[in-house]
C-alpha positions as CSV (number, residue, x, y, z in Angstrom):
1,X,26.4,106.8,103.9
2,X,26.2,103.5,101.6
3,X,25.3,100.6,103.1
4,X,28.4,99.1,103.0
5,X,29.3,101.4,106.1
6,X,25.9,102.4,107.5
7,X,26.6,99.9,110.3
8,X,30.5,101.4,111.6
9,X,29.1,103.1,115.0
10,X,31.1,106.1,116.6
11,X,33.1,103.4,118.9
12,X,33.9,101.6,115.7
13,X,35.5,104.4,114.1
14,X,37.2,105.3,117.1
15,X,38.6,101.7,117.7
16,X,39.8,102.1,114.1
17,X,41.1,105.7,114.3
18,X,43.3,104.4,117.3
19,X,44.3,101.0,115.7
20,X,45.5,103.1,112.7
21,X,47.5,105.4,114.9
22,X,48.9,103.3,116.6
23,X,50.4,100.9,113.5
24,X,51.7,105.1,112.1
25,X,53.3,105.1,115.7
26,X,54.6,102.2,115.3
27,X,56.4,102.6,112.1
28,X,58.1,106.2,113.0
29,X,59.3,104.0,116.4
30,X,61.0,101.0,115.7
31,X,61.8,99.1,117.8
32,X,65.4,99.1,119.9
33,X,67.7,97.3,117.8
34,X,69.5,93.6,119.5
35,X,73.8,94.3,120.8
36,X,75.6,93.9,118.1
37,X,77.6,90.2,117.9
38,X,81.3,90.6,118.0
39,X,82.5,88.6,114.6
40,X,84.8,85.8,115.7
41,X,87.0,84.1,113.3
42,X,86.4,80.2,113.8
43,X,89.6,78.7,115.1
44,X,91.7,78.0,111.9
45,X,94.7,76.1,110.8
46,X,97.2,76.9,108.6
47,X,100.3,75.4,107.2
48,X,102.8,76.2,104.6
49,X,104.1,73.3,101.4
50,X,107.7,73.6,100.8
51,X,107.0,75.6,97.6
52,X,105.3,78.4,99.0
53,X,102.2,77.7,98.9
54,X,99.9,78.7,102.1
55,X,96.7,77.0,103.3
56,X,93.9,78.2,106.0
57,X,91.2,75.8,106.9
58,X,88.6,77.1,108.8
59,X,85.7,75.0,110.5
60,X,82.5,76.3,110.0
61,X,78.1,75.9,110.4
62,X,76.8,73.0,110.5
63,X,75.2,72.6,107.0
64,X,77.5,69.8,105.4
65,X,79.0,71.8,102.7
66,X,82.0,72.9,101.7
67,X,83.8,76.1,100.4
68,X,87.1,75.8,98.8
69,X,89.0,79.4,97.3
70,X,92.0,79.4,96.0
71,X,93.4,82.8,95.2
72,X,96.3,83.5,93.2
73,X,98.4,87.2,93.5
74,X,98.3,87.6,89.9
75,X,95.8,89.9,87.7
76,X,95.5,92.8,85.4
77,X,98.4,94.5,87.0
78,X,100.9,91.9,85.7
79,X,99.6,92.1,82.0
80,X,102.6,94.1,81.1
81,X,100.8,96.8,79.4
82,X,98.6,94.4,77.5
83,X,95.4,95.3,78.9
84,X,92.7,92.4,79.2
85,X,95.6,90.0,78.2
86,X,94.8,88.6,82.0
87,X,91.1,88.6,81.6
88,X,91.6,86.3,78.9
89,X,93.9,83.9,80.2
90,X,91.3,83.5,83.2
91,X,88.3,83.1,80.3
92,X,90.2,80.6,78.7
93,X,91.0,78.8,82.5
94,X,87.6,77.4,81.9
95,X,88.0,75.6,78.9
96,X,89.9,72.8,79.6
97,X,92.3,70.9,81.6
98,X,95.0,68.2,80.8
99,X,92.4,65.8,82.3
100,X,89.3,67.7,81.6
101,X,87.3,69.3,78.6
102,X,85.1,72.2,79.2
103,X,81.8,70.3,79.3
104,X,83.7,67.9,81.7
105,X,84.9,70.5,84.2
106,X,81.6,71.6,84.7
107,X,79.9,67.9,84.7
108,X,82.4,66.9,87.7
109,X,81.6,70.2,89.6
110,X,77.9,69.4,89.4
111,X,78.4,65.6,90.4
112,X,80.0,67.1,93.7
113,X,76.6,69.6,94.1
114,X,78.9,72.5,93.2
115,X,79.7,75.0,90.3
116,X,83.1,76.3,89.8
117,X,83.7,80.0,89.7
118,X,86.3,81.4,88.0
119,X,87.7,85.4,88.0
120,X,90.0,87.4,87.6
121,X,90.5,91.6,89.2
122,X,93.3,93.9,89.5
123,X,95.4,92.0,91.1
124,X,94.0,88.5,92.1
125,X,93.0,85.5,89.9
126,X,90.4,83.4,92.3
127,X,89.0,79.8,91.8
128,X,86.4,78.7,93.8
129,X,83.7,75.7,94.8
130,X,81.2,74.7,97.2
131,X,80.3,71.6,97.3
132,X,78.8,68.6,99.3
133,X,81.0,68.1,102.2
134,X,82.0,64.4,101.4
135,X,83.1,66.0,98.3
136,X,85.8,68.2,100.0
137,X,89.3,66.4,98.7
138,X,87.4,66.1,95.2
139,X,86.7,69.5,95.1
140,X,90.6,70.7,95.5
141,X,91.8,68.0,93.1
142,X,89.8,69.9,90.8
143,X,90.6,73.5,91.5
144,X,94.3,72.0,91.6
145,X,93.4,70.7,88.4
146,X,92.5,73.9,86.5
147,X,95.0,76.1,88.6
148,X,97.5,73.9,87.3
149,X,97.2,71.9,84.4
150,X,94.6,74.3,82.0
151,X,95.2,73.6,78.0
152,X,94.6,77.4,77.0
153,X,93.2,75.6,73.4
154,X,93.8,77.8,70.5
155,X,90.8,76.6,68.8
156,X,88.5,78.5,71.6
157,X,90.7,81.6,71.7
158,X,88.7,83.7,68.1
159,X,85.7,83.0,70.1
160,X,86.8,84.7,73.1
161,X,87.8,87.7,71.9
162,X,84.8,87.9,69.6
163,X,82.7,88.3,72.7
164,X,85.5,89.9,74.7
165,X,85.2,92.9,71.5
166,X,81.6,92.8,72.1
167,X,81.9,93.6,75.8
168,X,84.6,96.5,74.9
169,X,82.0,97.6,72.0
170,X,79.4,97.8,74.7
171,X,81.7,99.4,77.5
172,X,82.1,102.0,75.3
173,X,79.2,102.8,74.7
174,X,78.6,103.2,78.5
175,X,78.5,107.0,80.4
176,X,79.8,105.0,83.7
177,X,82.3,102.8,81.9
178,X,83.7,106.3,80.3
179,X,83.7,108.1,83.0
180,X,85.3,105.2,85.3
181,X,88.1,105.7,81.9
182,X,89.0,109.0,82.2
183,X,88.9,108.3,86.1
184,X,91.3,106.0,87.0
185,X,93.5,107.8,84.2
186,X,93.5,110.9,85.8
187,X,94.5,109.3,89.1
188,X,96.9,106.8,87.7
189,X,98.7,108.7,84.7
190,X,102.0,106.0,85.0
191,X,100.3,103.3,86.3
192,X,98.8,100.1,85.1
193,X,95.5,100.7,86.6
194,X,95.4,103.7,85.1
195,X,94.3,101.8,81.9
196,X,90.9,99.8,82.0
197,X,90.3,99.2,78.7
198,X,92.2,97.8,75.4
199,X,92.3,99.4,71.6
200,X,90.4,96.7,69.3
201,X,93.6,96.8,67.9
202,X,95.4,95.7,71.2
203,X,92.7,92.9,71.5
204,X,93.0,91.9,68.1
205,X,96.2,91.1,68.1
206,X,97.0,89.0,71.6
207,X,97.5,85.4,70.6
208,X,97.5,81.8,72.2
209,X,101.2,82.5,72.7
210,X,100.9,86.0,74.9
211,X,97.8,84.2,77.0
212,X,100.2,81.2,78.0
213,X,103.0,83.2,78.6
214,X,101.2,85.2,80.7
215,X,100.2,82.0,82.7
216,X,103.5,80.8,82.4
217,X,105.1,84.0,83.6
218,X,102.5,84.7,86.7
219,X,101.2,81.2,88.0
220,X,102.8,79.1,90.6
221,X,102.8,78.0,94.2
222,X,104.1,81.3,96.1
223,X,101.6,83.2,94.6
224,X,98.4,81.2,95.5
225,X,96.8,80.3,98.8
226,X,94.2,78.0,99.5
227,X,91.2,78.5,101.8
228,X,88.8,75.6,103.1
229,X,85.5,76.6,105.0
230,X,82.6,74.7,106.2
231,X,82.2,71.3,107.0
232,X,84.9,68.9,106.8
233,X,87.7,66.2,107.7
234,X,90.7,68.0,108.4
235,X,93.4,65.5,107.8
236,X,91.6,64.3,105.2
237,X,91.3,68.7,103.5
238,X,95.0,68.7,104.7
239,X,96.5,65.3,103.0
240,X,94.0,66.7,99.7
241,X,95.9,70.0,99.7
242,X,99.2,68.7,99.4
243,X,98.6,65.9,97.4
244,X,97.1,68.4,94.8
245,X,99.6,71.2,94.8
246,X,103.2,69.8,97.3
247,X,104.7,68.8,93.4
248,X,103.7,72.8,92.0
249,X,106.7,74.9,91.0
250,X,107.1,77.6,92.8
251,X,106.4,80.0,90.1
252,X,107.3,83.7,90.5
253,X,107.7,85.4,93.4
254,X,104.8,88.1,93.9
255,X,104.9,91.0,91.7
256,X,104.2,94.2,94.3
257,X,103.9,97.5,92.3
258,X,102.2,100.3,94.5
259,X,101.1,103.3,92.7
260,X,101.4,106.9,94.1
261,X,97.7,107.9,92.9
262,X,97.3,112.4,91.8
263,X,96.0,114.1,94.7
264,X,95.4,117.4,93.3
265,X,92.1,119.3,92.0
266,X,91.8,117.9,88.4
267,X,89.0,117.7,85.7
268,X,87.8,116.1,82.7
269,X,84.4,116.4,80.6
270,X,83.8,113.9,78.3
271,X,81.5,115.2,76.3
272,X,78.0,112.5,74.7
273,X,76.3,115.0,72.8
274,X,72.2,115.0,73.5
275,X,72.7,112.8,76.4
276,X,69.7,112.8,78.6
277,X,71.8,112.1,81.7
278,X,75.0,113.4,83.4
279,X,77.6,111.0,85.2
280,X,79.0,112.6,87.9
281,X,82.5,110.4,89.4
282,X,84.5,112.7,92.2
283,X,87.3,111.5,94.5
284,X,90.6,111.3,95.4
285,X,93.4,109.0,97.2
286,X,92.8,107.9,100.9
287,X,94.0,105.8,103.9
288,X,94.0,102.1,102.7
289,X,93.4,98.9,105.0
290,X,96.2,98.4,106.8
291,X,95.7,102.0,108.4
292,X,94.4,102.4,111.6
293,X,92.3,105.2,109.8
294,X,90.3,102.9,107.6
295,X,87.9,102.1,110.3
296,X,86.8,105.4,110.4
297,X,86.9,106.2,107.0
298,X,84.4,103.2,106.6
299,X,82.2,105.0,108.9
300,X,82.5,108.9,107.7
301,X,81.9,107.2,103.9
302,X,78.9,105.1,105.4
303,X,77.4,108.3,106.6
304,X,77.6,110.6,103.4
305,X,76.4,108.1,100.6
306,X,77.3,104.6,101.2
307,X,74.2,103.9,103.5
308,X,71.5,104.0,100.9
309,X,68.9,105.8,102.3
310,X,70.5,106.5,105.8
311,X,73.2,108.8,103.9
312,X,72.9,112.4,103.2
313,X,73.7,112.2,100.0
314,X,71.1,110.0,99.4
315,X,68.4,111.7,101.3
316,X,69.7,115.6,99.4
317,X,70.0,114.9,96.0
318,X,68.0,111.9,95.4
319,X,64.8,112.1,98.5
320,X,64.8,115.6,98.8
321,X,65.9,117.3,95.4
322,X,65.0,114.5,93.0
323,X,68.5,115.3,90.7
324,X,69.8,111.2,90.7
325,X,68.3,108.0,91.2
326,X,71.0,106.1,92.8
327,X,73.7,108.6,94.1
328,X,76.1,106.9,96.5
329,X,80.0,106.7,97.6
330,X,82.2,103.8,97.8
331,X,86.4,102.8,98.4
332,X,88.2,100.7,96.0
333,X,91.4,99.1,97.5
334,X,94.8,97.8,96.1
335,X,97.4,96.3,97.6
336,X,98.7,99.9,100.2
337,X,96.3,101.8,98.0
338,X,92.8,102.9,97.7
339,X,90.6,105.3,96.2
340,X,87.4,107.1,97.7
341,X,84.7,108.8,94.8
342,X,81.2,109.5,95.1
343,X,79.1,109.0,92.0
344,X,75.5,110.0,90.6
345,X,73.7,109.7,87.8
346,X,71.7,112.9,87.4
347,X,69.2,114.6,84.2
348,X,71.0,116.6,82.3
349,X,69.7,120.1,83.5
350,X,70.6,119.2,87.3
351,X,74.3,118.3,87.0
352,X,75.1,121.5,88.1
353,X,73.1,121.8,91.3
354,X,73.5,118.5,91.7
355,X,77.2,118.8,92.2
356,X,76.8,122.0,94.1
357,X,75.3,119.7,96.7
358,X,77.7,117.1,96.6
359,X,80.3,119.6,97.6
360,X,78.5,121.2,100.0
361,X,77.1,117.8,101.5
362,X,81.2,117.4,102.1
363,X,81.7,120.1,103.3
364,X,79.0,120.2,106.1
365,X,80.6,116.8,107.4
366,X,83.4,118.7,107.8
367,X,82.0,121.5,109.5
368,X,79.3,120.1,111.4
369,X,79.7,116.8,113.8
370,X,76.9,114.6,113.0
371,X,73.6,114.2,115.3
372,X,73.6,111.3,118.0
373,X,70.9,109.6,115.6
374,X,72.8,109.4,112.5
375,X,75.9,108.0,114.0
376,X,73.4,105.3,115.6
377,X,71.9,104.5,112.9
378,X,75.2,104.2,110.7
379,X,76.7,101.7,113.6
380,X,73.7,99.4,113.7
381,X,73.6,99.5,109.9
382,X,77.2,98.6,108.8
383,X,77.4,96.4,112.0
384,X,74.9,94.2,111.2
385,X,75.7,94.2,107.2
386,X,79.4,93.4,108.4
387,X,77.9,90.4,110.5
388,X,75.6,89.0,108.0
389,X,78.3,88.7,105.5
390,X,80.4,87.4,107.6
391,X,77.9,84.8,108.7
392,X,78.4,82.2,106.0
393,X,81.5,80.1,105.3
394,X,82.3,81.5,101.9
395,X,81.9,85.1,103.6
396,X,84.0,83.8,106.3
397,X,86.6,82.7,103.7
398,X,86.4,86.2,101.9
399,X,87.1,87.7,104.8
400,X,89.8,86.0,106.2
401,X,91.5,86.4,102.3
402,X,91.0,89.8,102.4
403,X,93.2,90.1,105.2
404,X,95.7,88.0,104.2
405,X,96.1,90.1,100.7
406,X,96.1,93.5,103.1
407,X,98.4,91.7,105.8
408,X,95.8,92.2,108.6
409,X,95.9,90.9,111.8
410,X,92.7,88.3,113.3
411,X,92.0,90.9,115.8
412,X,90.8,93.4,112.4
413,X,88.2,90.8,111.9
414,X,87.5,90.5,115.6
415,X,87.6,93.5,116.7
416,X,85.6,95.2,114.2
417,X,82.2,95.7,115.6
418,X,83.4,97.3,118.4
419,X,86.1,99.3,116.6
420,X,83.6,100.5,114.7
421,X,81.1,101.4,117.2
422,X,83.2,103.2,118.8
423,X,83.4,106.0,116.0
424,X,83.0,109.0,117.5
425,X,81.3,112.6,115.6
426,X,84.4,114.5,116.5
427,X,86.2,111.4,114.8
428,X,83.9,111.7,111.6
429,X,84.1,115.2,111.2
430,X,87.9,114.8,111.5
431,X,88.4,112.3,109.3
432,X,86.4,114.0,106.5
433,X,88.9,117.3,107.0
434,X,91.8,114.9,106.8
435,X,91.2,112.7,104.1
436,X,87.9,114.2,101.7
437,X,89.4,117.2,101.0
438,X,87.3,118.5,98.5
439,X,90.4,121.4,97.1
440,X,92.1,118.0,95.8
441,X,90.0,115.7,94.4
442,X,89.4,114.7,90.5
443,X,86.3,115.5,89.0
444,X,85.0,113.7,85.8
445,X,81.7,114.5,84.5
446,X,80.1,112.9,81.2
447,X,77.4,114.4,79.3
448,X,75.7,116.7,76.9
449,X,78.5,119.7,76.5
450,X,75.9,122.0,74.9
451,X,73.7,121.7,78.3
452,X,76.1,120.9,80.7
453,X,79.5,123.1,80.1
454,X,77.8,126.1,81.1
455,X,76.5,124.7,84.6
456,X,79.5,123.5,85.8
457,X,80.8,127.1,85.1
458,X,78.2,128.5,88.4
459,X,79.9,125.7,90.5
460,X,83.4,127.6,92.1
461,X,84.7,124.1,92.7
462,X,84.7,123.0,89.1
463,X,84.8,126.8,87.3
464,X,88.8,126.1,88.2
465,X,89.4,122.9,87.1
466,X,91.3,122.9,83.2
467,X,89.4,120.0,81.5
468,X,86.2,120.8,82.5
């Protein structure tokens, strides 16, 4: 023994033997989790202008900030066929106002202790701010201001899409982005989100003309709706609002075009010759927000990979088999439309056993009602995920906008940790025979050909599928 230890007697090493097994025991038993908060929306108000346009203020905290979102119904599905043609208009949102530069939009954000953000999706164009709470009216003048007054200067547009090309170049270049491609074109053959990406050609040749007719065309009061969270005056918020936007046109009336997504066993390989990796991207059309299903789709989806390390998926083909890094599962949602897929990102000589175990891993929550300890496990989880980001007043706002965009009631907010406590195994193992039915789901897989082809050939699920 050296004499750093000569001195540790038998009782010392004892005390330290139990010390250490205790802290082990103490990590394998955590301890009992707190009950759950039911999520309350803060009471609201919310009035209509005589153009349309609809406004929710919500009190909320104490910190004195404020959030302001403004969210317009108008996004890559009104593009007309001219993909990205919305992505620019929004780009070009930032450069300028009637009353503001570029540089001056930003300066004025920053004098309020704010940043504006600007975006564009599928089907929403958002503008949004959070700023000092005596900055509240300013801070709508301003979103009013670029919402309705932007410049669209040609001068800025050859820049734009000179990095908007470099983003496509890039996206290319991508397994997930190509896979995500041949995806959503699979599921949407006559549909604009069946497109996700332009030709160079396309992009080449959209002008300043096309960006402000799309504006033109898609922008005005019925579409947009204003949301105001944190702490404030409300007269004063209310009196900002219609000062800012009660003179807006009305604009178009929203543009609603629901697609009937393929629900049928379908494949494509897209082959990236001595690719070291396989992208995996399987899924199919399900139950979207406004059904009472959704709740418990949220739940079965949480369970098999969209729990992180809670989810089988995660703990077969990542913990236990080592084929992926970061498999998961996730739903994306349209207006009365969404999509469930799981995805992984697995070495080359895996993909095959890889996706054998994806399609069994569905399959055994169909067959098999999970174990009181995963269900627990998955409700304290996604409950207290659901409360945390719901626990500031631009989650709040996000929220309360989803629900407006899906037409759900308050009580969907309310009512959810409970709702979704209340998932039962039977429910789970229902759900996944209802709605992941693994005989009609698409199946894109990118990667080496030479390596891969001949895997997927020893998985019965994908032998069938023409395309692959």
């Amino acid at each position: 023994m050296n004499g750093r230890h000569a001195g540790l007697g038998a009782a010392t090493l004892a005390a330290l033997a139990l010390a250490v097994s205790v802290t082990a025991a103490a990590i394998e038993a955590p301890p009992a989790p707190g009950t759950p908060q039911k999520v309350t929306i803060p009471a609201k108000t919310r009035f209509a202008l005589d153009n349309g346009l609809v406004a929710t203020l919500v009190p909320f905290g104490e910190v004195p900030k404020v959030a302001v979102l403004a969210r317009v119904r108008t996004g890559n599905l009104n593009e007309g066929g001219r993909t990205w043609l919305a992505d620019l208009a929004t780009d070009l949102l930032k450069e300028g106002t009637e009353n503001y530069d570029a540089r001056q939009l930003a300066e004025a954000a920053a004098r309020m202790g704010g940043a504006l953000s600007i975006g564009v999706g599928s089907e929403t164009t958002t503008v949004s701010i959070d700023v000092l709470a005596e900055f509240g009216p300013d801070a709508v003048a301003l979103v009013a201001d670029v919402l309705r007054r932007p410049t669209f200067p040609a001068s800025e547009l050859p820049r734009i899409k000179q990095d908007f090309m470099r983003s496509l170049a890039v996206s290319r270049s991508q397994p997930q982005a190509l896979g995500s491609e041949a995806f959503n074109a699979l599921l949407y053959p006559d549909h604009p989100f069946g497109t996700i990406f332009p030709t160079e050609e396309e992009l080449s040749s959209y002008t300043i003309d096309d960006v402000r007719g799309y504006y033109a065309d898609n922008f005005g009061a019925r579409r947009t709706r204003i949301y105001v969270g944190g702490v404030f005056d409300e007269p004063a918020m209310e009196t900002a609002i219609r000062e800012a936007f009660g003179d807006w046109a009305e604009g178009p009336e929203v543009f609603i075009d629901v697609p009937t997504p393929v629900a049928k066993a379908q494949g494509r390989f897209v082959d990236r010759p001595d690719a070291v990796q396989s992208n995996i991207i399987l899924g199919l059309p399900v139950a979207d927000p406004s059904s009472e299903d959704y709740t418990r789709l949220q739940f079965t989806n949480s369970l098999f990979g969209a729990a992180g390390f809670l989810s089988r998926l995660v703990q077969n083909i990542r913990e236990d088999k080592g084929y992926a890094y970061s498999p998961g599962s996730g739903m994306s949602s349209h207006y009365r439309d969404t999509i469930w897929q799981t995805s992984a990102n697995v070495d080359t000589p895996s993909t095959g056993p890889a996706l054998t175990e994806i399609f069994a891993e569905l399959r055994r929550l169909q067959d098999e009602p999970p174990s009181d300890r995963e269900m627990e496990l998955i409700r304290n989880y996604r409950t207290g995920v659901f409360t945390l980001a719901n626990a500031s007043r631009g989650g709040v706002l996000g929220t309360i906008a989803f629900m407006d965009f899906h037409g759900l009631p308050d009580s969907w907010l309310e009512d959810y940790v409970p709702r979704f406590r209340a998932v039962t195994a039977a429910e789970v193992q229902e759900t996944a025979r209802d709605y992941l039915r693994v005989d009609d789901m698409t199946l894109v897989v990118v990667g080496d050909g030479q390596q891969v082809r001949e895997q997927l050939r020893e998985v019965p699920e994908a032998s069938r599928l023409e395309g692959l």
